[in-house]
C-alpha positions as CSV (number, residue, x, y, z in Angstrom):
1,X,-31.4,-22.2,-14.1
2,X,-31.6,-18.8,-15.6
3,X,-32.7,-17.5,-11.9
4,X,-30.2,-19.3,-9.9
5,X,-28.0,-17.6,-13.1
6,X,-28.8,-14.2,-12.0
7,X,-28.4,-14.6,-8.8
8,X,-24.5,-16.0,-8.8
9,X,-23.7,-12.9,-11.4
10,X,-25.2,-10.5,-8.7
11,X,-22.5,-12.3,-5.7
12,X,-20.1,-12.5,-7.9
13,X,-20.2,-8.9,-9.2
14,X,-20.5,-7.7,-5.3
15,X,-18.1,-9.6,-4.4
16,X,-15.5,-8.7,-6.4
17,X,-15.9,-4.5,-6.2
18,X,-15.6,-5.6,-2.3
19,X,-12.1,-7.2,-3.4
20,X,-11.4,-4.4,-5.7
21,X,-11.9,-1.4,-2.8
22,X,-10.3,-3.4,-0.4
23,X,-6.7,-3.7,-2.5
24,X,-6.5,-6.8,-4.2
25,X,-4.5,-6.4,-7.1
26,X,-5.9,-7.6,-10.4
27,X,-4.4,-10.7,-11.1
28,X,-5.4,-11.7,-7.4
29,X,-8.8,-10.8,-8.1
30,X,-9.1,-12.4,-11.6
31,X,-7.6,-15.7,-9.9
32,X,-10.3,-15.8,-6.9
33,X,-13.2,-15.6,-9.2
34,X,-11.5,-18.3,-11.7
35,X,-11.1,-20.9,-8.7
36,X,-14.6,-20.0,-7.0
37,X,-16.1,-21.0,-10.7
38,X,-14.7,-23.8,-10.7
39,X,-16.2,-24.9,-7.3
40,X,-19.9,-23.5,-8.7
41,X,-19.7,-25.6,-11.7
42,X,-19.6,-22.4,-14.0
43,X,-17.0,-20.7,-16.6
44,X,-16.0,-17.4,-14.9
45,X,-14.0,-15.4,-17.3
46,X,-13.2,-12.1,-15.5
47,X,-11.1,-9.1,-16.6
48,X,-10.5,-6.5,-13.8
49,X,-8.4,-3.1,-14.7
50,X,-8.6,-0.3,-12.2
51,X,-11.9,1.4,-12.9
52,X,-13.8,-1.2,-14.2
53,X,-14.9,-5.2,-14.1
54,X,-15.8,-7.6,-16.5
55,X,-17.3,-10.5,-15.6
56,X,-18.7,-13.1,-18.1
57,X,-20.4,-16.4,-16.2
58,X,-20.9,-19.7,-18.6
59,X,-23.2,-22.0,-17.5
60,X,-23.3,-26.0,-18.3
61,X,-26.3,-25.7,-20.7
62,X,-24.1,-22.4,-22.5
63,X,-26.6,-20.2,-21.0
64,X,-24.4,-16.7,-20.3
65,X,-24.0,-14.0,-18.4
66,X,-21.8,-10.8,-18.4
67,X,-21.6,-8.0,-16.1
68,X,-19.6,-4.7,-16.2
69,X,-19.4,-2.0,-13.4
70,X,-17.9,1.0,-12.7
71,X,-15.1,-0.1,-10.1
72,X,-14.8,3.2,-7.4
73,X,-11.6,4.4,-5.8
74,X,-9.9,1.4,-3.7
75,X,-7.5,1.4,-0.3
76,X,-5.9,-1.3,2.2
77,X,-8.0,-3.0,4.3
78,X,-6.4,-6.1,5.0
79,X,-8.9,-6.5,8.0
80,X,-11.9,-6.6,5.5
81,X,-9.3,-8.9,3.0
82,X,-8.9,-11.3,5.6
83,X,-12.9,-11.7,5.9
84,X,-13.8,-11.9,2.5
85,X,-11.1,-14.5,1.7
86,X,-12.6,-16.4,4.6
87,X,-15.8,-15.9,2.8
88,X,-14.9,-17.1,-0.6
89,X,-13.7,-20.7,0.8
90,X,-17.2,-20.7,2.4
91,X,-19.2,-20.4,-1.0
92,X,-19.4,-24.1,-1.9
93,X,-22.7,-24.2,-4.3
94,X,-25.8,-22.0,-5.0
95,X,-27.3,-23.3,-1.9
96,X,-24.8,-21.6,-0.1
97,X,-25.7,-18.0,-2.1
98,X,-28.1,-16.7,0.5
99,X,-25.8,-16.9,3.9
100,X,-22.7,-15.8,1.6
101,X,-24.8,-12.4,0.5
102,X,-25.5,-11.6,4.0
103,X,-22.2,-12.1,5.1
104,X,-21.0,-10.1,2.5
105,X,-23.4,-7.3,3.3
106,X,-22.1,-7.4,6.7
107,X,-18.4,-7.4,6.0
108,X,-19.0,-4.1,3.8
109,X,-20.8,-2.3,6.4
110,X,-18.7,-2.9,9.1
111,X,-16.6,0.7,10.6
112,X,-13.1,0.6,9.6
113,X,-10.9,-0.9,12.7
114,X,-8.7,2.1,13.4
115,X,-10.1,5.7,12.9
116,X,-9.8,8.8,15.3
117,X,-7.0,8.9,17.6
118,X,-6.2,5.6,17.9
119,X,-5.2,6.4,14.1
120,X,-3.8,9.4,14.7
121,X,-1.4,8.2,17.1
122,X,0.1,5.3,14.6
123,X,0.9,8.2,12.1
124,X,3.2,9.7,14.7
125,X,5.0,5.8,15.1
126,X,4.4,5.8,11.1
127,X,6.3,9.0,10.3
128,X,8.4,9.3,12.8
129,X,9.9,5.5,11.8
130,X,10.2,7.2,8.5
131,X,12.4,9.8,9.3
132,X,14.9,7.2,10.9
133,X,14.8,5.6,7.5
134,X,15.3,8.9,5.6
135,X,18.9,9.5,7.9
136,X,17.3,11.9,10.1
137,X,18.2,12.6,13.9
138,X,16.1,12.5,16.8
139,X,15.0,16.1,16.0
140,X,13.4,14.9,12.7
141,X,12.3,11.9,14.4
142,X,10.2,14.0,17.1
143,X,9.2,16.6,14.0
144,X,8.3,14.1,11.4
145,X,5.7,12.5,14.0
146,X,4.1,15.6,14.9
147,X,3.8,16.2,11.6
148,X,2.2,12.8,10.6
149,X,-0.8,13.1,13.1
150,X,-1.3,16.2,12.1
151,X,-1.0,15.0,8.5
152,X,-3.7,11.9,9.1
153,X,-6.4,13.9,11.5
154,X,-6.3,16.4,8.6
155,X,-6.9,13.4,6.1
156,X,-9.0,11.6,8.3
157,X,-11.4,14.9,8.2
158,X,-11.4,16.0,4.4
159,X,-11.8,11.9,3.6
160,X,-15.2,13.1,4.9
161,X,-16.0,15.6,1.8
162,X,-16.1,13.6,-1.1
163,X,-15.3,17.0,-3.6
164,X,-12.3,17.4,-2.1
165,X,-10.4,13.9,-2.6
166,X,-8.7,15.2,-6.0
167,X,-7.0,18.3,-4.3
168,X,-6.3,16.6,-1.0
169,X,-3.1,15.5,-1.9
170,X,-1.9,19.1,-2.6
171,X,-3.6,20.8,0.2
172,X,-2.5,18.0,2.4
173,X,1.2,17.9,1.3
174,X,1.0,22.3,1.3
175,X,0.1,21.9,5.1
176,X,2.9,19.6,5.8
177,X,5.5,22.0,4.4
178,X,4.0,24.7,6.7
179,X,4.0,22.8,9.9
180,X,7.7,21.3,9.1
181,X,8.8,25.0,8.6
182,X,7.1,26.2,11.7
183,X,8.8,23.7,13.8
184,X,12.2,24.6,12.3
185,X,11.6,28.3,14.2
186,X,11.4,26.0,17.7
187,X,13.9,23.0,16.5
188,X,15.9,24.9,14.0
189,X,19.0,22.1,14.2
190,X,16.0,19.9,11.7
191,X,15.7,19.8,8.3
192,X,12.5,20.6,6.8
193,X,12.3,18.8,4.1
194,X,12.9,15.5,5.4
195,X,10.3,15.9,8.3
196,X,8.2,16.7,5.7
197,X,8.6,13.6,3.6
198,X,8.4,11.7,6.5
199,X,5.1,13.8,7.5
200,X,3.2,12.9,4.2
201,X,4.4,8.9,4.1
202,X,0.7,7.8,4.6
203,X,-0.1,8.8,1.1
204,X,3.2,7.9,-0.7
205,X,2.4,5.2,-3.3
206,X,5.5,3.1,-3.2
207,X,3.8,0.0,-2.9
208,X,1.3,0.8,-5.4
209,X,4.1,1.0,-7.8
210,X,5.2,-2.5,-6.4
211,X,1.8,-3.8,-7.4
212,X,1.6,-1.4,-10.6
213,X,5.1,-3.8,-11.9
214,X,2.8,-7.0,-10.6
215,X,0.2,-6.2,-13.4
216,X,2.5,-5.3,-15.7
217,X,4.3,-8.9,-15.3
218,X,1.8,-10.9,-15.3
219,X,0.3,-9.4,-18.1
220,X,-2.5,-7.0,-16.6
221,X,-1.2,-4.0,-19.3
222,X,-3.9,-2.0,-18.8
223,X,-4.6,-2.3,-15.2
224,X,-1.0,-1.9,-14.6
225,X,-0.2,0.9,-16.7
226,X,-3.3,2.9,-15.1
227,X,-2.3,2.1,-11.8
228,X,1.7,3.3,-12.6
229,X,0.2,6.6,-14.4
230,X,-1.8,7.1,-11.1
231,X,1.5,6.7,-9.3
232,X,3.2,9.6,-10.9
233,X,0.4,11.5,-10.8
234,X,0.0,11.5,-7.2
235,X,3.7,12.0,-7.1
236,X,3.6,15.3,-8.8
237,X,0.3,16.7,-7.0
238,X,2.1,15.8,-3.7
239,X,5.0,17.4,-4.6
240,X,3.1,20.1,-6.1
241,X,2.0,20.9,-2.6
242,X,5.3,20.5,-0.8
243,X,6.4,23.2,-2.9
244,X,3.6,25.1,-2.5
245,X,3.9,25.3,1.8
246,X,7.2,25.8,1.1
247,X,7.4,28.8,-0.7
248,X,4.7,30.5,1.4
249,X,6.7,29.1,4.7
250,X,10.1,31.4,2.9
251,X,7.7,34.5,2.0
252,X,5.9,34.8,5.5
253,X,8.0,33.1,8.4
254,X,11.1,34.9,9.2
255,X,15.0,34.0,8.1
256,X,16.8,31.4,10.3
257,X,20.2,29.8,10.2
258,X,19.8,25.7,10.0
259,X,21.8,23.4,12.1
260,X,23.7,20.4,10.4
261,X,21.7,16.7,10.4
262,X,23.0,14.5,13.3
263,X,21.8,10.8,12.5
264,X,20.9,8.1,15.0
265,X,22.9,5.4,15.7
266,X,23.1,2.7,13.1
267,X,21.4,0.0,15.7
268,X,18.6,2.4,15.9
269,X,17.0,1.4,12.7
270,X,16.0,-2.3,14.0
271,X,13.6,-0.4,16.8
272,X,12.4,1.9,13.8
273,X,11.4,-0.9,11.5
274,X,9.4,-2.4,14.6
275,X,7.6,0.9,14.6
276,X,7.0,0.8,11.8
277,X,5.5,-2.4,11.4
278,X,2.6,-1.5,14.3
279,X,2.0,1.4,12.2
280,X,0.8,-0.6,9.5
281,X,-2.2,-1.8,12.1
282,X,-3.4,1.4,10.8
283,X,-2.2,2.0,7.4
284,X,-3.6,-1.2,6.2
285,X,-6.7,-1.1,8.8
286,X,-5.3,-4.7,9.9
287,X,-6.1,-6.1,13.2
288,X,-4.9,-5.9,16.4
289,X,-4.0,-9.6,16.7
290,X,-2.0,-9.5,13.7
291,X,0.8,-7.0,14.9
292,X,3.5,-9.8,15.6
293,X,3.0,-11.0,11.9
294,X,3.2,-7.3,10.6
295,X,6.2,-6.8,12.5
296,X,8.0,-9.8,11.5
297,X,7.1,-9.3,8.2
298,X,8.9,-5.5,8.0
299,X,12.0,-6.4,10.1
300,X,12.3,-10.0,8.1
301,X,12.5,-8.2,4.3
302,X,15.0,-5.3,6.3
303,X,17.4,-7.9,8.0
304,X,17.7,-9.5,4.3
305,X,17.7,-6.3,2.5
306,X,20.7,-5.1,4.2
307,X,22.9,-8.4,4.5
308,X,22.5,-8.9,1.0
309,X,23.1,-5.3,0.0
310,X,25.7,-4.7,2.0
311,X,27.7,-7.5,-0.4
312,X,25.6,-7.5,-3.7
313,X,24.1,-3.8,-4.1
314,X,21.0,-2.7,-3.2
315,X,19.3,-3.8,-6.4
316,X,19.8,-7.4,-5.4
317,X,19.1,-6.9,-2.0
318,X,15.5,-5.4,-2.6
319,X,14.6,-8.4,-5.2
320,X,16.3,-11.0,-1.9
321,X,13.7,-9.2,0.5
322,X,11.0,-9.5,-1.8
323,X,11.6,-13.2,-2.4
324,X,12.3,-13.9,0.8
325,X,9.2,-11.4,2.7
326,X,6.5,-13.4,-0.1
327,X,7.9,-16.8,0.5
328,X,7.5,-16.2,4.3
329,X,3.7,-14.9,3.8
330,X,3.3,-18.3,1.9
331,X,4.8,-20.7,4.4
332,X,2.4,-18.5,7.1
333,X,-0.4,-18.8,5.1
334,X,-0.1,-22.9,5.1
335,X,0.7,-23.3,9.0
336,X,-1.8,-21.0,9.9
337,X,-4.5,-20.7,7.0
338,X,-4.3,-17.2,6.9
339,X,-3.7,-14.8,4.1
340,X,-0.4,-14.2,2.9
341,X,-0.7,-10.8,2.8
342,X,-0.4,-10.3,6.3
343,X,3.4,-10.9,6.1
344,X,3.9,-10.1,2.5
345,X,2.5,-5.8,2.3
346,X,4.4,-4.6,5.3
347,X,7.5,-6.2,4.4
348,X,7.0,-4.8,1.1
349,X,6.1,-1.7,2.1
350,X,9.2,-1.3,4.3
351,X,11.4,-1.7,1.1
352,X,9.2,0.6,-1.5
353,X,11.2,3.3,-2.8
354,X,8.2,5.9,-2.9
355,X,9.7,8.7,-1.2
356,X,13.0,7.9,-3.8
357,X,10.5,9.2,-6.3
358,X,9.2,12.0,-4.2
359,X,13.2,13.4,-3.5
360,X,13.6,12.7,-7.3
361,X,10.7,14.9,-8.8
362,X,11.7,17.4,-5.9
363,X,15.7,17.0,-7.1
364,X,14.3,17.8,-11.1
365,X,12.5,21.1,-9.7
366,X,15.4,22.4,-8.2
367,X,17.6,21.9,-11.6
368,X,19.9,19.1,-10.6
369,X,19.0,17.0,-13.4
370,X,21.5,14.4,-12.4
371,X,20.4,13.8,-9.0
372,X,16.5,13.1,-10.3
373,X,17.0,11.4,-13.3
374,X,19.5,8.8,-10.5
375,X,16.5,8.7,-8.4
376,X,13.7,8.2,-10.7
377,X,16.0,5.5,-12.3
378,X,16.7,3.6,-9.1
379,X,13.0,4.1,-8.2
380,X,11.7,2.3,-11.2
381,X,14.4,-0.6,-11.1
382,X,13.9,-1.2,-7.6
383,X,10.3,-1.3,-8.1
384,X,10.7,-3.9,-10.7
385,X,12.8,-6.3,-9.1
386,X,10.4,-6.1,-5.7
387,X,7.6,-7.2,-8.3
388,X,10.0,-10.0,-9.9
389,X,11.0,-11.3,-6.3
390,X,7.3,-11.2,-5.3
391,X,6.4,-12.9,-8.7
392,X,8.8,-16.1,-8.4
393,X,7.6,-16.2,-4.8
394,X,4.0,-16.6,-5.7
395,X,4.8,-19.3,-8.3
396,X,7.0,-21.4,-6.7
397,X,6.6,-21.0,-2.8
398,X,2.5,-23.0,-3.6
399,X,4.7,-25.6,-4.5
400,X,6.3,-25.8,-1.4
401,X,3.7,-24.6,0.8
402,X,0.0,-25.5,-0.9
403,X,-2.9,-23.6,0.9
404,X,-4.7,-25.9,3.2
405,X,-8.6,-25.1,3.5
């Protein structure tokens, strides 16, 4: 028993960093391991925050065993998700330990599905769908996209030099300021700064704040708090470098009159939000088959979010595209036995008020105090009521729509 013991702590512990550095939030996590206990006829009591596990496995005869790791730095791979969900209804006893591991070890190894300039190119759709967003024209549109590939092949390179992950967010962000400033000497009717928001979306951690309030609800203090702390850290290193480029762009680049901001049609958001949901093929390294269900995701929590702000505010309009965005991933998942999360993270991601932070921060630094203490505000409270909306979704929509195996 003692070996068999072993053996299950070793999965288990594998199996959940795998979860953990491919985006599942904690209470997700903690929940997986509970149920897949159950099914192996042991106690799992698991207690993720964001840098490190705890797993403690009862057996029948009260033979234990407890396991704590180190838990690395984590991103979206909803490909790799998908797989390992698909893996855990598999695991049905120890017998079933030795094809599990395997499959496990093969899920992890696997390349990630977009790289190079296949990824490249869906940070131009991804930034340049941002800009529309943001209110800008066609000239920020065209800007903002160069900007984003250039913004993801630089990120794709320094990814490969580990000492540099701490400063990439400032040296990335610097760069972005320089470019958006360079292009304002060939398109000077743009405005900088929004094609350089737009230009560094890829890193903005909106929806990490989304899942930071998720934690935070459901009682996950300290994952949730670390993950929020992370958030305005990254916030203020971004920012940090947009400030950065932007100075040296003043110093070094010569004088030029601006040209006032011409936004696109109002109907020209719809085709935007379709961009940007096949831009999340490579954000969240889903795949390819899945683009219909990432784009009906985005324009489903957008087409909510504006006919209910348009009559209740904007508050209640986020927390109606949350609800409405997670109940849809859950009625999905039980016609089509795929995760939820498919539908629910780009629809979330499309209402995220990251870059509201970012203009904030950027608002303080420029001494209106009004305008980023507004911005911050709204930022927080529209982050919370994504998380509550997402939260009464995930308890009552299993109700309605129980996942079939």
């Amino acid at each position: 028993m003692t070996n068999s013991l072993n053996r299950l702590a070793t999965f288990l512990r594998n199996l959940a960093q795998a979860l953990h550095i491919s985006g599942m939030p904690a209470h997700d996590l903690e929940r997986h391991l509970n149920e897949m206990g159950q099914r192996l006829g042991v106690r799992i009591d698991c207690f993720a925050v964001l840098t490190m596990l705890t797993l403690n496995i009862t057996a029948d005869d009260t033979t234990q065993r407890v396991e704590m790791l180190r838990l690395c730095s984590y991103d979206y791979n909803m490909a790799r998700l998908i797989a390992l969900e698909k893996l855990i209804r598999e695991v049905d006893g120890i017998d079933s330990l030795e094809c599990c591991e395997g499959q496990l070890k093969d899920i992890m190894s696997a390349p990630p599905l977009w790289s190079g300039v296949p990824f490249v190119l869906l940070g131009f759709l991804l930034s340049a769908s941002v800009a529309v967003l943001l209110r800008g024209g066609w000239t920020e549109m065209l800007c903002a996209g160069l900007v984003g590939m250039l913004f993801v092949g630089t990120y794709l390179a320094l990814a490969r030099v580990p000492r540099l992950r701490p400063a990439m967010p400032v040296i990335l962000c610097a760069c972005a300021a320089i470019c958006a400033h360079l292009l304002s000497l060939v398109f000077p009717q743009q405005t900088p700064f929004i094609t350089a928001v737009a230009g560094v979306v890829l890193l903005l951690p909106g929806f990490t704040l989304t899942i930071a309030m998720s934690e935070l609800a459901t009682q996950n203090l300290l994952s949730g708090t670390g993950r929020l702390a992370g958030v305005f850290l990254l916030l203020f290193m971004m920012l940090a470098g947009l400030v950065i480029g932007t100075q040296i762009s003043q110093h070094l680049l010569p004088a030029h009159p601006t040209g006032t901001l011409e936004p696109l049609p109002a109907g020209f958001i719809w085709p935007a939000i379709a961009a940007l949901g096949v831009s999340m093929l490579g954000v969240l390294q889903a795949p390819w088959r899945t683009v219909h269900v990432l784009v009906g995701g985005s324009l489903l929590a957008w087409a909510v979010f504006s006919l209910v702000g348009a009559v209740l505010g904007n508050v209640v309009g986020a927390f109606a595209g949350a609800l409405a965005v997670a109940s849809a991933g859950h009625l999905y998942a039980y016609l089509s036995g795929q995760p939820d999360i498919l539908v629910k993270i780009p629809g979330l991601i499309t209402l995220v008020p990251g870059s509201m932070g970012f203009r904030g921060i950027h608002a303080l630094l420029e001494q209106d105090n009004i305008a980023g203490i507004s911005l911050m505000t709204d930022m927080i409270l529209i982050g919370a009521v994504l998380a509550v909306g997402l939260l009464l979704a995930d308890n009552i929509a299993p109700l309605l729509f129980p996942r079939r195996e």
